[in-house]
C-alpha positions as CSV (number, residue, x, y, z in Angstrom):
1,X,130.8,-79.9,-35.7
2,X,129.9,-82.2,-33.0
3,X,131.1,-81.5,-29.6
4,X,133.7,-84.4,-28.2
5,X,132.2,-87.2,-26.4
6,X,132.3,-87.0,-22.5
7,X,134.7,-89.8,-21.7
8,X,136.8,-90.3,-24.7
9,X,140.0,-89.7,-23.4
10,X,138.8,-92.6,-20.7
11,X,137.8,-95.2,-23.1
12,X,140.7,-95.0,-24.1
13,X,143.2,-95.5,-21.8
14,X,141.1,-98.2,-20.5
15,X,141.4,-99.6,-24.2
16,X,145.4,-100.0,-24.0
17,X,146.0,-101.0,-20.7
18,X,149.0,-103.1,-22.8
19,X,151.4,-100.7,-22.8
20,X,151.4,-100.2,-19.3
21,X,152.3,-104.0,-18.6
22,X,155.0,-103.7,-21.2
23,X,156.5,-100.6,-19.5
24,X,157.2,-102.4,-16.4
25,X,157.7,-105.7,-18.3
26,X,161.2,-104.0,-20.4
27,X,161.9,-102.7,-17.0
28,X,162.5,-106.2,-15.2
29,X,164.0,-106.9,-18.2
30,X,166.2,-104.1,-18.1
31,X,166.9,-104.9,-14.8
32,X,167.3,-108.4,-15.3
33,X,169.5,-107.9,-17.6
34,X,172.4,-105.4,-16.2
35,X,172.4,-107.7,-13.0
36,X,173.9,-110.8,-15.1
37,X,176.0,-108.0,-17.1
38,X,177.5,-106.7,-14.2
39,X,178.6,-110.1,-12.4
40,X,176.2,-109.4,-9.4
41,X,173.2,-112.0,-9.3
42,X,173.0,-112.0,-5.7
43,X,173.0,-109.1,-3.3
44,X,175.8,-108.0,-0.8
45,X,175.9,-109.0,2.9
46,X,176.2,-106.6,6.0
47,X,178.1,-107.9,8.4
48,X,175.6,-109.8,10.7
49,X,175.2,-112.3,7.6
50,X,178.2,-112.7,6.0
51,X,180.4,-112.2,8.5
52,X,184.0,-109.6,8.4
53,X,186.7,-107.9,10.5
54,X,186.3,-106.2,13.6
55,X,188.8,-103.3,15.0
56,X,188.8,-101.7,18.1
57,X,190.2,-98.5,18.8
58,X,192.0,-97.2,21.8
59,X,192.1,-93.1,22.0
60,X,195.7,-91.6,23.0
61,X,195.7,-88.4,24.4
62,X,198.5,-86.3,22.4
63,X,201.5,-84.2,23.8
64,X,200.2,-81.3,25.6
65,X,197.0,-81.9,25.5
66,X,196.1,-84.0,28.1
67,X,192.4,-83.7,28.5
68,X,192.2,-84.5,24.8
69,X,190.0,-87.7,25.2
70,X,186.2,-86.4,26.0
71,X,182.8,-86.9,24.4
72,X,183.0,-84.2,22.0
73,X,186.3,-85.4,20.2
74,X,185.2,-89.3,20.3
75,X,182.1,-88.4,18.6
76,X,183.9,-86.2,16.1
77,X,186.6,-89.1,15.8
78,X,183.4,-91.3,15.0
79,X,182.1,-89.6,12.3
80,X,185.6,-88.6,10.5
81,X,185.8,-92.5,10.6
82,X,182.9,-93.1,9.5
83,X,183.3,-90.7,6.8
84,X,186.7,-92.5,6.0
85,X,185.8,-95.7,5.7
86,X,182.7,-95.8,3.6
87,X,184.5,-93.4,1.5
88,X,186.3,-96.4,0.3
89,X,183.2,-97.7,-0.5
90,X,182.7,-99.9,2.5
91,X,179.1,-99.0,2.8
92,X,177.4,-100.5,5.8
93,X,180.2,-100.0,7.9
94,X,179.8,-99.9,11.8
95,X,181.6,-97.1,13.5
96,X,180.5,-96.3,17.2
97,X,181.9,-95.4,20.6
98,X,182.2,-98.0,22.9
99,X,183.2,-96.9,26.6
100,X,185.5,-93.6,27.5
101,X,188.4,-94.1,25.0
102,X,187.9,-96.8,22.6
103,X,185.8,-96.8,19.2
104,X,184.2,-100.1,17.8
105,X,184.6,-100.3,13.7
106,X,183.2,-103.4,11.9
107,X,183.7,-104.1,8.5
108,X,182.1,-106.2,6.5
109,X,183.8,-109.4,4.7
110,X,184.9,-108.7,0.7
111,X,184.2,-104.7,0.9
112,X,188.0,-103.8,0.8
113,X,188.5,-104.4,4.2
114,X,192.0,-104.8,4.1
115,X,192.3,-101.1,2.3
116,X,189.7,-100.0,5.3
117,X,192.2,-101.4,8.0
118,X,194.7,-99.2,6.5
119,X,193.0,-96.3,6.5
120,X,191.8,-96.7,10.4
121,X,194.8,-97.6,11.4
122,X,196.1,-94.6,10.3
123,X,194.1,-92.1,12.2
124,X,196.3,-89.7,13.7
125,X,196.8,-85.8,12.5
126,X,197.5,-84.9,9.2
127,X,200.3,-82.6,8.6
128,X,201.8,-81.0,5.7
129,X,205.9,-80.7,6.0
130,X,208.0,-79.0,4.0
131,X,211.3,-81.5,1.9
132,X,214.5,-80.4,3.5
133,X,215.8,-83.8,1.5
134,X,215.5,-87.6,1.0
135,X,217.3,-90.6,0.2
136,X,217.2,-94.0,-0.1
137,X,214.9,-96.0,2.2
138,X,217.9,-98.4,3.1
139,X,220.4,-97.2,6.1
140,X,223.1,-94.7,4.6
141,X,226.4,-92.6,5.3
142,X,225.3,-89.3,6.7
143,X,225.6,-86.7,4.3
144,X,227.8,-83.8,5.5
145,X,226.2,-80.1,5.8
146,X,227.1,-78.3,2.2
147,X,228.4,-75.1,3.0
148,X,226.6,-71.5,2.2
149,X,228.7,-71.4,-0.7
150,X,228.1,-74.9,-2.4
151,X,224.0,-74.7,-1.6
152,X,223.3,-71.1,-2.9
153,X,222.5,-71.3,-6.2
154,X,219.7,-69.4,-7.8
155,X,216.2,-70.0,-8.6
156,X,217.5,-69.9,-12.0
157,X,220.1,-72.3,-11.6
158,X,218.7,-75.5,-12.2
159,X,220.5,-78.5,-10.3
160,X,221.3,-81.7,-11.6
161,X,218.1,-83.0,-9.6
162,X,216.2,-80.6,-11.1
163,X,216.7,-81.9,-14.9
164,X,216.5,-85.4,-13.9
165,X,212.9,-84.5,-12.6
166,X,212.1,-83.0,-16.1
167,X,213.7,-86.2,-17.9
168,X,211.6,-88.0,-16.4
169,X,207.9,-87.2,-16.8
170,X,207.5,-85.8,-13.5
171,X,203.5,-85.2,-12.9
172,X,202.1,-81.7,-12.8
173,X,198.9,-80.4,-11.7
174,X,197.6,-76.5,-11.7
175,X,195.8,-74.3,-8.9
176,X,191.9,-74.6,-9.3
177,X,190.2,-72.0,-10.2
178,X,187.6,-70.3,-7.4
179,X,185.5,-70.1,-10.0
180,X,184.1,-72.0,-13.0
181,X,185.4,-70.5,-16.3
182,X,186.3,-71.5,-19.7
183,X,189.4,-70.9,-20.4
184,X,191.7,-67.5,-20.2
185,X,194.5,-65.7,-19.7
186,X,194.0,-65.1,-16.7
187,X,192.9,-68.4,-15.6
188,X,196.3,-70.1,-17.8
189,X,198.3,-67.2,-15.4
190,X,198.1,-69.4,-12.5
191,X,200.2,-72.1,-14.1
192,X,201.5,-75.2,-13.2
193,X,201.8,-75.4,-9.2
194,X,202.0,-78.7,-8.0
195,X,203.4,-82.2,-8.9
196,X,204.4,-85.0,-7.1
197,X,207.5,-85.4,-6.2
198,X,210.4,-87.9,-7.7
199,X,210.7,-91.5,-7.1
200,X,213.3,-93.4,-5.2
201,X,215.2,-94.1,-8.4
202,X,215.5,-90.1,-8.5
203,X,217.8,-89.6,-5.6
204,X,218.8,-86.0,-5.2
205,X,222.5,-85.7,-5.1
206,X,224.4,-84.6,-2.8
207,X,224.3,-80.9,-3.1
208,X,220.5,-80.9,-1.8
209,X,221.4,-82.0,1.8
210,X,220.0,-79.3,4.0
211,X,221.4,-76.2,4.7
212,X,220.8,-72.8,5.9
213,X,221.0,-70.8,2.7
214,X,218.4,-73.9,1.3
215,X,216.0,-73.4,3.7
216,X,212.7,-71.6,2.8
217,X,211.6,-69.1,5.9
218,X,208.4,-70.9,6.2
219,X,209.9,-74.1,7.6
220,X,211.9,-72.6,10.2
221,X,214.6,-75.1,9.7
222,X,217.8,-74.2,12.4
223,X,220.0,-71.4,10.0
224,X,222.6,-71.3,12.9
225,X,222.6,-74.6,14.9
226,X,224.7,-76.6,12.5
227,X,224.4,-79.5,15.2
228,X,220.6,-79.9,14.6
229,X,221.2,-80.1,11.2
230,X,224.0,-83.1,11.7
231,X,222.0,-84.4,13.9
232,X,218.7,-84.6,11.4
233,X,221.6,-86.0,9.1
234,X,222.6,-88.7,11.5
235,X,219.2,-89.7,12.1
236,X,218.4,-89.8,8.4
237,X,221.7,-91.9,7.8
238,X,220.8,-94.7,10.5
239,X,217.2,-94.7,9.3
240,X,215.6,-98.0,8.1
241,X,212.6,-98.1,6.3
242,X,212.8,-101.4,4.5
243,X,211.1,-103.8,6.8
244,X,207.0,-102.8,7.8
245,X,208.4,-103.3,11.6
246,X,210.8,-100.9,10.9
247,X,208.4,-98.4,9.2
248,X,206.3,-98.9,12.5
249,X,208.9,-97.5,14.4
250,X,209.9,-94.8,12.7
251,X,206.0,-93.8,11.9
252,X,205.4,-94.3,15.8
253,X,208.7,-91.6,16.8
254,X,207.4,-89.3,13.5
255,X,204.0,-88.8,14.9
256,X,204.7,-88.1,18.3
257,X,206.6,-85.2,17.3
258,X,205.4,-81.7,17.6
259,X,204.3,-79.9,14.4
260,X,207.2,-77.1,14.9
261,X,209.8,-79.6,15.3
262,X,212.0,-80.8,12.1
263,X,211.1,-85.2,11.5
264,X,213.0,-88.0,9.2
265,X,210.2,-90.3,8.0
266,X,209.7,-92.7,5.6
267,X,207.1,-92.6,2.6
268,X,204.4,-95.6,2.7
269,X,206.2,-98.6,0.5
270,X,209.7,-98.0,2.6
271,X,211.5,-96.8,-0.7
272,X,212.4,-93.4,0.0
273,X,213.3,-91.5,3.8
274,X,212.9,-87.9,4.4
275,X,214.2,-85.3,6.4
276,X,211.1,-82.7,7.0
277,X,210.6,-79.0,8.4
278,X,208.1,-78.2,10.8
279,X,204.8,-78.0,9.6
280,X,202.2,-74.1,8.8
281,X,199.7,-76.0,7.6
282,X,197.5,-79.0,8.9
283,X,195.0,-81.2,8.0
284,X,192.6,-79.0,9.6
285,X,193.4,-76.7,7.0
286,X,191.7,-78.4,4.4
287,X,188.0,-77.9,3.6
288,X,187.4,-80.8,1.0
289,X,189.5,-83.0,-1.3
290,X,188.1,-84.6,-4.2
291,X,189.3,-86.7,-7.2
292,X,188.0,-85.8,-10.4
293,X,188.9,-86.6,-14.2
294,X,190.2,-84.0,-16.0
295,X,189.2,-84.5,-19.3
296,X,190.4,-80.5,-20.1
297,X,193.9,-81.0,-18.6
298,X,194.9,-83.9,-21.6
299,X,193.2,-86.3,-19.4
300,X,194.2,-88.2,-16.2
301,X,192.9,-88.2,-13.1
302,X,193.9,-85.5,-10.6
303,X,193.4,-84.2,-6.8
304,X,191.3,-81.4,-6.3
305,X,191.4,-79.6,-2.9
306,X,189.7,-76.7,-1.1
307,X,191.6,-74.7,1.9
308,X,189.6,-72.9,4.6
309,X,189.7,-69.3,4.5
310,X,192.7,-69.1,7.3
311,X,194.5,-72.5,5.3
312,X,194.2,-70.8,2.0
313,X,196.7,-67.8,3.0
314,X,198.9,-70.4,5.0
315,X,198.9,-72.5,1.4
316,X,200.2,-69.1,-0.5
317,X,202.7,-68.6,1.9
318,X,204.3,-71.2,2.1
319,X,203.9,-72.3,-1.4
320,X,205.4,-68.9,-2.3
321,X,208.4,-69.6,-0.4
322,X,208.7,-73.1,-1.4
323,X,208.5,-72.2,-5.1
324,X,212.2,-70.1,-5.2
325,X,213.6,-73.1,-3.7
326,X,216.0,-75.9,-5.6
327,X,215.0,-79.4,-5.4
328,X,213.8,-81.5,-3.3
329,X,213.0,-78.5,-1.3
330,X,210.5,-76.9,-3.7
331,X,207.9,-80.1,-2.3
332,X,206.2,-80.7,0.5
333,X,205.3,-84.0,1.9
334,X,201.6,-84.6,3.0
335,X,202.2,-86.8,5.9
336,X,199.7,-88.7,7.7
337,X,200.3,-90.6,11.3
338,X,204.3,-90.0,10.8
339,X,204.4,-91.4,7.4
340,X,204.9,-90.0,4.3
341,X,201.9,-90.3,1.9
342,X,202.7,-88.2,-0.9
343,X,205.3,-85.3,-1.7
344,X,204.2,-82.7,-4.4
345,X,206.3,-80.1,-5.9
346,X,205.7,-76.5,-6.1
347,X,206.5,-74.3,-9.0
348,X,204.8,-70.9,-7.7
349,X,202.6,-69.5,-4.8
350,X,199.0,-71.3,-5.0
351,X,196.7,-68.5,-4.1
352,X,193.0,-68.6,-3.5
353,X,192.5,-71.2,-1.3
354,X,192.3,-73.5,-4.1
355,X,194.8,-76.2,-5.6
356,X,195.0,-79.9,-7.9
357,X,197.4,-82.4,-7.4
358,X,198.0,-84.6,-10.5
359,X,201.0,-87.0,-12.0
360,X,201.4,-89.1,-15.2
361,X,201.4,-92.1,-13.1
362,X,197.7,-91.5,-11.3
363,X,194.9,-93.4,-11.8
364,X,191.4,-93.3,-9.9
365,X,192.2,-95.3,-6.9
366,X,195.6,-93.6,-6.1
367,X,193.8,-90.2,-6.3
368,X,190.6,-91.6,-4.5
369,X,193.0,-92.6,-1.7
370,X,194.8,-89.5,-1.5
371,X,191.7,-87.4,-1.6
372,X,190.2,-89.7,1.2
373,X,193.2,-89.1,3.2
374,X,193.0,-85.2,2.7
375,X,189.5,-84.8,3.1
376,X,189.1,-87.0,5.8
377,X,192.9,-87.5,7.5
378,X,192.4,-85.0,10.4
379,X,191.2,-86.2,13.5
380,X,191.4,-84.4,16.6
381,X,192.6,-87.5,18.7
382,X,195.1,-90.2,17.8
383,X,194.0,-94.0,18.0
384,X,195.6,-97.5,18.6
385,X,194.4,-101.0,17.0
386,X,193.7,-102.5,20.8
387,X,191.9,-105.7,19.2
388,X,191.2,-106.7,15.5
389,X,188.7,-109.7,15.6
390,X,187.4,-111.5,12.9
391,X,183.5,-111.7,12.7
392,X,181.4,-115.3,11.9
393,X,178.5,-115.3,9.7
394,X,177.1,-118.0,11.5
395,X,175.2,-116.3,13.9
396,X,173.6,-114.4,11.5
397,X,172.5,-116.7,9.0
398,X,170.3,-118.4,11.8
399,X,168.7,-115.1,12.4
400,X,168.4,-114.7,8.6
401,X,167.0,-117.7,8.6
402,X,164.7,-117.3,11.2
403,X,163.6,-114.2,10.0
404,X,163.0,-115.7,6.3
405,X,161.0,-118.7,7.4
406,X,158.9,-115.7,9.6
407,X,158.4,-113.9,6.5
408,X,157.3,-117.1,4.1
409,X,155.1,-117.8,7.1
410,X,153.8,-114.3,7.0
411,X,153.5,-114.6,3.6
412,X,152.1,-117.8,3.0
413,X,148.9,-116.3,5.9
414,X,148.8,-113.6,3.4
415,X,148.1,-115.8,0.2
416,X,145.5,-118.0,2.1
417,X,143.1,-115.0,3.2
418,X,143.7,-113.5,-0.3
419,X,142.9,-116.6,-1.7
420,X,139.7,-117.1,0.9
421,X,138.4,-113.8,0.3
422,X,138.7,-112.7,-2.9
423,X,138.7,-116.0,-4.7
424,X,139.6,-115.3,-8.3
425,X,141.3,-111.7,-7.2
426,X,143.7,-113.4,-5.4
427,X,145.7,-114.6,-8.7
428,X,146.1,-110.6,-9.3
429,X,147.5,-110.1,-5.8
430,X,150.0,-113.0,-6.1
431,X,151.0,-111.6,-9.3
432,X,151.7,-108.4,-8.4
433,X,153.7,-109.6,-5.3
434,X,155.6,-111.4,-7.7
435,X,156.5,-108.7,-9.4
436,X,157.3,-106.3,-6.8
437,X,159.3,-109.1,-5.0
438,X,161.7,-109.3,-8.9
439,X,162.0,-105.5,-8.7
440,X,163.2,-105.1,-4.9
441,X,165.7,-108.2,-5.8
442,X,167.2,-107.0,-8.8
443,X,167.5,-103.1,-7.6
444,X,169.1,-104.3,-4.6
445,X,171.7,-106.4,-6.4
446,X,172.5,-103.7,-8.7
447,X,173.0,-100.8,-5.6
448,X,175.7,-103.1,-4.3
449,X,178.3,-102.4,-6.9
450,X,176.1,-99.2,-7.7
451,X,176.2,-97.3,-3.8
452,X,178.0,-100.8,-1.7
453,X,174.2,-101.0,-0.4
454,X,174.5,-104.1,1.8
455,X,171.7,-106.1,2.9
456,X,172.0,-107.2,7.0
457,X,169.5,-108.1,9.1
458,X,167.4,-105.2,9.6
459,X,166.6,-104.6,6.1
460,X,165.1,-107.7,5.4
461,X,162.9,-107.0,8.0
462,X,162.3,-103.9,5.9
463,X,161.5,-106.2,2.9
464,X,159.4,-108.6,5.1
465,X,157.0,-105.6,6.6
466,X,156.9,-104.0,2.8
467,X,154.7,-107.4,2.0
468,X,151.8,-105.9,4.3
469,X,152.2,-102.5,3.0
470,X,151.9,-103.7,-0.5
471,X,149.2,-106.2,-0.1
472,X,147.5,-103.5,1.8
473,X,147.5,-101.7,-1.6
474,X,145.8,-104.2,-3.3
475,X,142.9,-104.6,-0.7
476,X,142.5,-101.0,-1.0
477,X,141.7,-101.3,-4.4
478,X,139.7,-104.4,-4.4
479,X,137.2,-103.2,-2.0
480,X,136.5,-100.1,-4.5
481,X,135.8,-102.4,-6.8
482,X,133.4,-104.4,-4.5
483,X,132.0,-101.0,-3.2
484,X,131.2,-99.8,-7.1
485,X,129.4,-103.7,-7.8
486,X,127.1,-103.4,-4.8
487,X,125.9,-100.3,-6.1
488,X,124.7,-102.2,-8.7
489,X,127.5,-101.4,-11.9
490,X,128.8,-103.9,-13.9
491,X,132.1,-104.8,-13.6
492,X,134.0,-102.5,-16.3
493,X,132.9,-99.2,-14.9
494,X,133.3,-99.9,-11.5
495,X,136.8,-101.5,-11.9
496,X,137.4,-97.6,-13.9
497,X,135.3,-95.6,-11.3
498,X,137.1,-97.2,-8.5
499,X,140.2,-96.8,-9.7
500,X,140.2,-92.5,-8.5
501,X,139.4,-93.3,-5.1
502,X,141.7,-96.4,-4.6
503,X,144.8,-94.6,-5.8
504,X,144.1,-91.3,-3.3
505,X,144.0,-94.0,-0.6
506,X,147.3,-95.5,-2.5
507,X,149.3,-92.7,-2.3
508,X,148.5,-91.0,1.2
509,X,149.1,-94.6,3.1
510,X,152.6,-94.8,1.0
511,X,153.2,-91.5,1.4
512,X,152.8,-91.5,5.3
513,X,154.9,-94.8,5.3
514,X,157.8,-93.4,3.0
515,X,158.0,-90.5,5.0
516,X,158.2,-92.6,8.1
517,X,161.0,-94.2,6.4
518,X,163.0,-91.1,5.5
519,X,162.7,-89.9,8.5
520,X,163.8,-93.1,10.3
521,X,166.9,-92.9,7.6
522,X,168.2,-89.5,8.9
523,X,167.7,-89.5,12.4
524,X,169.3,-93.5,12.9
525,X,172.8,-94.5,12.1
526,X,174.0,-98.4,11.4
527,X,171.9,-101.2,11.0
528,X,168.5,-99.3,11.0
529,X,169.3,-97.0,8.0
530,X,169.4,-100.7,6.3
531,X,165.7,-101.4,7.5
532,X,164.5,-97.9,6.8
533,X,166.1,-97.7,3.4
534,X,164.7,-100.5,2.3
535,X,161.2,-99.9,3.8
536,X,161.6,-96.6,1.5
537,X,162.2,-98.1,-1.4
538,X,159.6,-101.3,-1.2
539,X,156.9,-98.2,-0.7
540,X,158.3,-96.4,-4.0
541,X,157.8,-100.1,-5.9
542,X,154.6,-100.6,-4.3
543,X,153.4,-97.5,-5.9
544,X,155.4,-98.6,-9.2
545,X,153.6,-102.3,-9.2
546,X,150.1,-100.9,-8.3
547,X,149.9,-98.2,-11.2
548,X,151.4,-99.9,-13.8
549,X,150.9,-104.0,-13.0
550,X,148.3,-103.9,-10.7
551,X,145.3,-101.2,-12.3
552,X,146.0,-102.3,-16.1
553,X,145.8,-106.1,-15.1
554,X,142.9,-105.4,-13.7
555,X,141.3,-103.4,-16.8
556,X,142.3,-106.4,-18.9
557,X,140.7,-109.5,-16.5
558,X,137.2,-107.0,-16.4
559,X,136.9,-108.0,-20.0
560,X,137.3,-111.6,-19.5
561,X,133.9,-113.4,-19.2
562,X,135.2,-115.7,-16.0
563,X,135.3,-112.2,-13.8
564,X,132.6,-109.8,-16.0
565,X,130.0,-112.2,-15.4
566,X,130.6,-112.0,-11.9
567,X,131.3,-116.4,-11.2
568,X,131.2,-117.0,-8.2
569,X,134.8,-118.0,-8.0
570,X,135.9,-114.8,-9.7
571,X,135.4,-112.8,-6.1
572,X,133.2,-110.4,-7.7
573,X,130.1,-112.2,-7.7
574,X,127.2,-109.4,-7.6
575,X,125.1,-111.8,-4.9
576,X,127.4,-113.2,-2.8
577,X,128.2,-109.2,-2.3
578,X,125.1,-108.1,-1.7
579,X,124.9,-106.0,-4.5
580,X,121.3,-103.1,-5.6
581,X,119.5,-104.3,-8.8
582,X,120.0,-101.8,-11.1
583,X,118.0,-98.6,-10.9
584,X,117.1,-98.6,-14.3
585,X,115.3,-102.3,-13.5
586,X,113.7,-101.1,-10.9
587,X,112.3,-97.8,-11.4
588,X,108.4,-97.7,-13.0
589,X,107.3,-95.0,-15.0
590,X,103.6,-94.0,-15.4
591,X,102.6,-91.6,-18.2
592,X,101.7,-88.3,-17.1
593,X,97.9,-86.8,-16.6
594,X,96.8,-85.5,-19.3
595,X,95.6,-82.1,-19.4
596,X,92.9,-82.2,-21.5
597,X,89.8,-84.7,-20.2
598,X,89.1,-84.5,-24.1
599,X,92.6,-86.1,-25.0
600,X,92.5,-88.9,-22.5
């Protein structure tokens, strides 16, 4: 059997260079394609181009801790923010110190801004309080203290609250496992644990006003100063939570209190007020808080959160205690900036550090918000909106465009000395710039929706300096090309044979320039991760458009007569490059002496 030929497996790629331009071909397409299907056929804005809402921050320092406001709790308070915001999905957000005390947060125009001003102008600590009782959000007649004997009733027992709660649908949720397992008894052991806690329709009656027999020992609510207890009734009763000035107040008294002192709050829409115990566990407490399908619980979305070592046996006690209480005082309300965000109930002690909050009526944004307040609600400083300004466009759309006239410019110089050098080449650069320039515009449209990527000034800039780094590419190979034709090959083998030594240049030039990129990505913050992002991802399409545009273009114009017979508009004309004759034209061969004087 005759050995394979040398070269096969070469022939033949060069042979179906096709499939390679069809690759890339059904990826614009693809691409194309699920820009118009998603609604987005133009990419988002950062700030500096289309304009948005601008907060400034004033630190507060906090009772007792008067020396609160320093470097190390600003930049802490920074990223928290930070963290906060863009976990709304306001990507491209600014968040940065400005000064001693105040913190500078710009966000851009359409990206849920008015969700984001909520969320940073709630910034102070986040507590967790334990429901002594609640009541209409309108003012009431205080509620007189039930006696020992009218509030004991056993776990056992269920009150008239109680039932209405199970009437009703109330939501449930169970602790998390530490652990990932399918399954168990043991896992099914832990039970339902939390759910959140009735509406204002569900008014407890009156039998649940607080009392000393009620009270769980974790909340340390007064047992023997029945004035503090009429007193926390008194301020319940004359209460108004109604009106958002109203709300104001009562969140601005509720968040100056201390965490061991007993509060009456309101819950966010004004419907409900609360009288609350003092709080065991904080917002420091919490590790992480996530929302997350559960498509094993029957579905819905839930809240999944993670305690710290020390918060995990502060959440068993007190859940523990909480759970042989009657309702409401079997829930705790997370409260955040003296306002009540949510109130769960507890059925039994959640141990290992682990817990899920879910309710029939939950949906992903209600447990995205809830889980963005828990993860990120804690900050160690409390904040005032000192100035909230709103941001023109205008400015920036003459830098942007400024910058694009620089970059057609820039581009256009490009094209000409393309054009003047390699002639006939040229029409392969132009194409491939066309086609990296549909790939960098589509991607970017689709990471708006996909990761809020939002384009601002710097990363056009980004996009601008990518056209030298990808016409650089083409040069590269080019002048192996040239290189192989001066040695006297024809122009099929030396577009092949050039092809090796262009693509290790290729990939060490990107290589050094993405790297450059990532780097720049991790170390900045703002309006540079924009540039360097998108200098990253013009060097990873650069690579995309050389390998599969680029090199099998190429292959397929070396068969075409206009470029293989080297015309002298092709750019690969053999004389105008100075190229050898071929060796086997110019190499004589004389017959050898014979060795025999006989023979010759």
């Amino acid at each position: 059997m005759a050995a394979p030929k040398k070269g096969r497996r070469s022939s033949g790629s060069q042979g179906r260079p096709g499939r390679a331009l069809v690759a890339i071909l059904v990826a614009i397409v693809a691409l194309t394609a699920g820009m118009f299907i998603s609604g987005h056929t133009k990419p988002r804005l950062g700030i500096d181009l289309a304009g948005g809402t601008s907060f400034t921050l004033e630190a507060k320092n906090q009772p007792g801790k008067p020396n609160a406001i320093n470097s190390d709790n600003m930049n802490t308070a920074v990223n928290i923010i930070e963290r906060r915001v863009n976990g709304l999905g306001v990507t491209e957000a600014e968040v940065q110190t400005q000064g001693d005390k105040h913190i500078i947060v710009n966000i851009p125009k359409g990206m849920n801004a008015k969700q984001a001003r909520q969320q940073v102008g709630t910034t102070a600590q986040l507590y967790f309080r334990p429901v002594v009782t609640y009541t209409d959000g309108k003012k009431t007649q205080p509620t007189p203290t039930p006696s020992a004997t009218e509030s004991g009733k056993g776990k056992n027992d269920k009150g008239k609250g109680d039932e209405k709660g199970k009437a009703s649908g109330t939501p449930t949720a169970t602790s998390t496992p530490s652990a990932p397992s399918s399954p168990s008894a043991s896992t099914s052991s832990q039970g339902r644990a939390v759910s959140e806690g009735l509406k204002a329709d569900k008014t407890p009656s009156s039998t649940q006003s607080p009392s000393a027999s009620q009270s769980p020992k974790a909340t340390k609510t007064p047992k023997s100063d029945s004035s503090k207890s009429d007193d926390l009734n008194k301020q319940l009763a004359d209460l108004v939570c109604t009106t958002p000035a109203d709300r104001a107040k009562a969140r601005e008294k509720a968040a100056a209190a201390k965490p061991s002192d007993s509060i009456v709050a309101c819950d966010r829409d004004g419907s409900r007020k609360f009288i609350l115990g003092p709080s065991e566990v904080e917002g420091t407490d919490v590790k992480d808080a996530a929302s997350v399908y559960d498509s094993q619980g029957g579905g819905g979305w839930i809240v999944q959160l993670t305690f710290t070592g020390s918060g995990g046996k502060k959440w068993a006690k007190v859940t523990g205690e909480l759970a042989t209480q009657q309702p409401p005082r079997n829930q705790f309300a997370i409260v955040l900036d003296g306002e009540v965000y949510s109130d769960p109930r507890v059925d039994e002690s959640i141990v290992g550090g682990r817990a899920q909050i879910s309710g029939p009526d939950f949906d992903q944004k209600s447990t995205s918000d809830l889980a963005n307040v828990l993860s990120y609600g804690a900050l160690p400083l409390s904040f005032d909106i000192a100035d909230e300004t709103t941001v023109s466009a205008a400015l920036g759309g003459e830098q942007l465009q400024a910058g694009l006239v620089a970059g057609a410019i820039g581009l256009a110089l490009v094209v000409l000395y393309l054009v003047v050098y390699y002639r006939g080449l040229a029409l392969v650069a132009i194409a491939s710039l066309g086609v990296s320039a549909v790939l960098t515009y589509t991607i970017m449209v689709l990471l708006g929706p996909g990761i809020g990527f939002a384009l601002n000034l710097p990363a056009v800039c980004g996009a601008i300096v990518a056209i030298g780094i990808t016409a650089d590419s083409f040069i590269v190979y080019f002048e192996r090309i040239r290189d192989e034709i001066r040695e006297g090959r024809s122009l099929r083998p030396a577009v092949e044979r050039g092809w090796p030594r262009a693509r290790r240049t290729i990939l060490v030039s990107d290589f050094v320039s993405f790297l450059a990129a990532a780097v720049l990505y991790i170390v900045t913050v703002g309006k540079v991760q924009g540039f360097a992002f998108t200098l990253g991802l013009t060097t990873l399409l650069d690579i995309v458009v050389v390998f599969l545009f680029t090199k099998p273009l190429m292959t397929i114009l070396a068969r075409r007569k206009f470029f293989a017979s080297g015309h002298p508009w092709s750019g690969l004309d053999p004389r105008r490059l100075g190229a050898k004759p071929p060796l086997r034209r110019g190499r004589r061969t004389t017959p050898p002496a014979p060795a025999d004087p006989k023979e010759a």
